[in-house]
VOGU-3710 file (C-alpha; in Angstrom, 3 decimals, decimal comma):
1> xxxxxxxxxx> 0,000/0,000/0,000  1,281/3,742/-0,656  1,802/6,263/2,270  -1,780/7,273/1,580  -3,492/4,448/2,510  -1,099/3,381/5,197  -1,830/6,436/6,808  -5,609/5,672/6,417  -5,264/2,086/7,819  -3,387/3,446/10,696
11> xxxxxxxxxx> -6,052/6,101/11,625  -8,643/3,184/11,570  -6,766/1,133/13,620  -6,193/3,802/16,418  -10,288/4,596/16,049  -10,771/0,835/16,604  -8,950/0,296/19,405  -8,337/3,196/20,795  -4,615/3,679/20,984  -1,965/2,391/18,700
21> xxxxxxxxxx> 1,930/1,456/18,926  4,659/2,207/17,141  6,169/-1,127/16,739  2,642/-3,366/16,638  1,845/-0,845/13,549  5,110/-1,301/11,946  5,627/-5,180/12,523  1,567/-5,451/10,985  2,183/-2,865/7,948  5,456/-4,344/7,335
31> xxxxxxxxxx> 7,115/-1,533/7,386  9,854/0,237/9,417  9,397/1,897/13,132  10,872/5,240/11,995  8,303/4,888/8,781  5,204/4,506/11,320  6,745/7,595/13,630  6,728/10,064/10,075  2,716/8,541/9,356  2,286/9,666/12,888
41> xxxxxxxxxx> 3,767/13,076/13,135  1,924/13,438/9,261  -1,481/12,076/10,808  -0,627/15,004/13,904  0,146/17,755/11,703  -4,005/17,171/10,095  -5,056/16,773/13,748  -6,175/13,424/13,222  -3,875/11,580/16,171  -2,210/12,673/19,412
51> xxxxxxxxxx> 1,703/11,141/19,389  2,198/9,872/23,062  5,645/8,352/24,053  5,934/5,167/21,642  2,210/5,247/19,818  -0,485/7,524/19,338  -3,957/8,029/19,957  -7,093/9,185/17,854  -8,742/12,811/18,505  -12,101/13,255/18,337
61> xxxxxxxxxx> -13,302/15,042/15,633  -16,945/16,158/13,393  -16,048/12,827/11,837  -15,358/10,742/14,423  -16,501/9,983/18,212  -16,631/7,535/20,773  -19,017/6,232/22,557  -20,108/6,038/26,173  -19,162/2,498/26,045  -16,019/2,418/24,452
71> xxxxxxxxxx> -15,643/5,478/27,019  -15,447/3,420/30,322  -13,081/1,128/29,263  -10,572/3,643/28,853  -8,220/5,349/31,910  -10,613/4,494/34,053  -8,386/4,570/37,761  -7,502/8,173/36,510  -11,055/8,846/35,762  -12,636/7,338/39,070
81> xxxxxxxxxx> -9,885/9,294/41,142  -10,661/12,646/39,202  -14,506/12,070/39,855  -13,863/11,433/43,813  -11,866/15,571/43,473  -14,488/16,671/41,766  -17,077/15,818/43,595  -15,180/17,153/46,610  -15,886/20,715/44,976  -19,473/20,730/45,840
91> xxxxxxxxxx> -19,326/23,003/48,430  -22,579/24,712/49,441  -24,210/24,230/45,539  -27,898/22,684/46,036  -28,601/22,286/42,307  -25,780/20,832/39,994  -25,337/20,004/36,653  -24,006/17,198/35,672  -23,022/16,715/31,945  -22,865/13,493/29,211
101> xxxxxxxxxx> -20,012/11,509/29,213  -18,278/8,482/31,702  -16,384/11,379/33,946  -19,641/13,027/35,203  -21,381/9,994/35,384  -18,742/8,801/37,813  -18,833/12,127/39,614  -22,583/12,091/39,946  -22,233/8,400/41,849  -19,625/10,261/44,287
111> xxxxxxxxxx> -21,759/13,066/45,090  -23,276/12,876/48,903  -26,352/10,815/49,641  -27,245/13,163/52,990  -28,242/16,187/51,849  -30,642/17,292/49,253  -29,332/18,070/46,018  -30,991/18,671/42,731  -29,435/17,570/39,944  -30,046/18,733/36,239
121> xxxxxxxxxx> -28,169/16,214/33,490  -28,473/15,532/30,036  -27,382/12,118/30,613  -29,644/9,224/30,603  -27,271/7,049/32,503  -26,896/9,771/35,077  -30,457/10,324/35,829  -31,242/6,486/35,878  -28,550/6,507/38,450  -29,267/8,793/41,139
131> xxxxxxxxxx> -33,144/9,103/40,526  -33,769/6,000/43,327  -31,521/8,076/46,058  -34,095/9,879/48,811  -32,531/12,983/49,107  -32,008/13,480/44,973  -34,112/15,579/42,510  -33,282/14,412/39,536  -34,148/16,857/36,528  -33,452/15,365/32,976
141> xxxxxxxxxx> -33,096/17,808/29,913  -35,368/16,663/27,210  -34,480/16,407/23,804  -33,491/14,149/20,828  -31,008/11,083/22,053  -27,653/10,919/20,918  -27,071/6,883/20,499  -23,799/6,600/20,655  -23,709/8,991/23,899  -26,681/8,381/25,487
151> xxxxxxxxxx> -27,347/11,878/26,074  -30,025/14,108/24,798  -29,668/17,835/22,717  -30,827/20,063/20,492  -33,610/23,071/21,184  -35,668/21,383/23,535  -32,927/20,929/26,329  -31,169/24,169/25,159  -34,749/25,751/25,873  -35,586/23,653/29,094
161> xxxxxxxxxx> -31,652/25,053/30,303  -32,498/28,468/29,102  -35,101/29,147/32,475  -32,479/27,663/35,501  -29,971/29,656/37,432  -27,499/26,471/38,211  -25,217/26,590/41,317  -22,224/24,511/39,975  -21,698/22,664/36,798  -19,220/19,316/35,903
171> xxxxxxxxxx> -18,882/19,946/32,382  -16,355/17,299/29,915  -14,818/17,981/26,766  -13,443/16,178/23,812  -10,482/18,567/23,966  -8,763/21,597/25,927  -6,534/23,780/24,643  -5,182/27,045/26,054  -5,806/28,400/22,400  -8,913/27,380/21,272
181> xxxxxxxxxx> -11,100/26,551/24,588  -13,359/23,799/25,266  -14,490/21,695/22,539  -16,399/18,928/21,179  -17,135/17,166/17,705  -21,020/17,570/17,418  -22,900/21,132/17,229  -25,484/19,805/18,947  -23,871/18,997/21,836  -21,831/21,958/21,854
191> xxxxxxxxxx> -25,004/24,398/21,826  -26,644/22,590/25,418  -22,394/23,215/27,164  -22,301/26,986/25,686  -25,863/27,122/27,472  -24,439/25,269/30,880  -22,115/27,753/30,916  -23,706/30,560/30,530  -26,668/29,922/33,401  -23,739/27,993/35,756
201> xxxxxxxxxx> -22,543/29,943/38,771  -19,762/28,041/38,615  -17,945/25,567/36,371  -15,533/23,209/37,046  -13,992/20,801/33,989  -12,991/17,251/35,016  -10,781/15,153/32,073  -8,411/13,265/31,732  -4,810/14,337/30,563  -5,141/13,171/27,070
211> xxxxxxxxxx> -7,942/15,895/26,309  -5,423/18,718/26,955  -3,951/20,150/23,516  -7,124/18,388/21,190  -9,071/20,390/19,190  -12,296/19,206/17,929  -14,683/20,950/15,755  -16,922/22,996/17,952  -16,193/25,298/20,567  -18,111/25,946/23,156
221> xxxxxxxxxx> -16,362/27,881/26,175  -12,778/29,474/27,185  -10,633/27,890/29,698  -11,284/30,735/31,761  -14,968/30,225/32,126  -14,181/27,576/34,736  -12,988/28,592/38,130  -11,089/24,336/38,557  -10,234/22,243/36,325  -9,585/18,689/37,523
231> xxxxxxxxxx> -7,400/16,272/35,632  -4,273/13,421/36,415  -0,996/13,863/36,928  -0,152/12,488/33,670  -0,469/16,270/32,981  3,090/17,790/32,719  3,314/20,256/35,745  4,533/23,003/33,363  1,364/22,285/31,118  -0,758/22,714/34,286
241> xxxxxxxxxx> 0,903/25,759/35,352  0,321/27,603/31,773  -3,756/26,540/32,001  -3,225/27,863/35,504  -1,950/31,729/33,963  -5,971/31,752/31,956  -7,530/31,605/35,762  -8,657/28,099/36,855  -7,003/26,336/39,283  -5,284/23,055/38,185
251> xxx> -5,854/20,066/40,276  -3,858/16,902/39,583  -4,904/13,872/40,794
//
């Protein structure tokens, strides 16, 4: 095959299983480690991959997503000790929203059971989860479902959003970048964050260290919308410290 559709085949296979290696890919493609690192950087330079030390990984884009599934089979420790900070953050908030994705999902399963909280989610996992616990209002956005997600959008929950005054918000990303903000792949989705942010007292953004530096397609807020941002420590401390400069503060878990 030419360098075209190596490149292609490469991209699939990091899509499919959700991280790739240098030397699986070159001993499979027949072809040389230092020819798989050039596909790579190539693949990089269209923002199609992330390079990580010895592979890469796909970035989410208007063409491609994963799901909720694929989701929580993926960094999962990081992700359940980032959830267990986050929740931490509560504070004095009695309503919360609690966004699509694994991340919140975990976060809404570590917020307190003795105290009454409302809760406002797009998720349907989310409200399936807490609406059984006593001291839980559970308020889900309606809307059109998102399969692959599980999580509804478009005008109706944009609307429904439009007429609360939310104390605290966990909000998730496909990507965070100092230059272009939050983002995420579908406008749909984007439009029912942009309106979490703007009715959210405050925001906090809880992801794991891979989303820092993507880019997807839609934007949707700036990194200094949110007053914390909670992540790993497989976050560079010198990374965290530059988010720090746009006015969150960085926890690293």
């Amino acid at each position: 095959m030419d360098a075209e559709e190596r490149r292609r085949e490469i991209l699939d296979m990091a899509r499919r299983a959700g991280v790739v290696d240098v030397g699986k890919l070159a001993a499979d493609l027949g072809v040389s480690k230092e020819t798989v690192r050039r596909d790579l950087r190539v693949l990089e330079q269209h923002g199609l991959v992330r390079r990580t030390h010895g592979g890469a990984y796909p970035v989410e884009s208007a063409g491609f997503e994963t799901t909720l599934a694929f989701r929580t089979t993926m960094h999962v420790p990081e992700k359940s000790r980032i959830a267990t900070a986050a929740a931490e953050l509560l504070g004095d908030a009695e309503t919360v929203y609690i966004d699509e994705g694994f991340t919140p999902q975990l976060i809404a399963e570590a917020l307190p059971r003795d105290r009454p909280l409302t809760v406002i989610t797009s998720s349907l996992a989310t409200a399936s989860g807490l609406a059984g616990r006593e001291n839980t209002t559970v308020l889900l956005l309606g809307g059109r479902v998102r399969g692959g997600t599980m999580a509804t959008v478009d005008h109706w929950a944009t609307h429904m959003l439009s007429g609360f005054v939310i104390d605290l918000a966990f909000i998730g990303a496909n990507g965070i970048s100092r230059q272009y903000g939050l983002t995420t792949p579908d406008p749909a989705v984007s439009e029912v964050k942009a309106q979490v942010v703007r009715v959210s007292r405050r925001k906090v953004f809880s992801g794991v260290h891979t989303k820092f530096g993507a880019v997807s397609f839609c934007r949707f807020a700036d990194v200094s919308d949110f007053e914390t941002i909670v992540t790993d420590t497989g976050l560079p401390v010198t990374e965290a410290h530059r988010y720090s400069l746009l006015g969150p503060q960085i926890l690293r878990i």
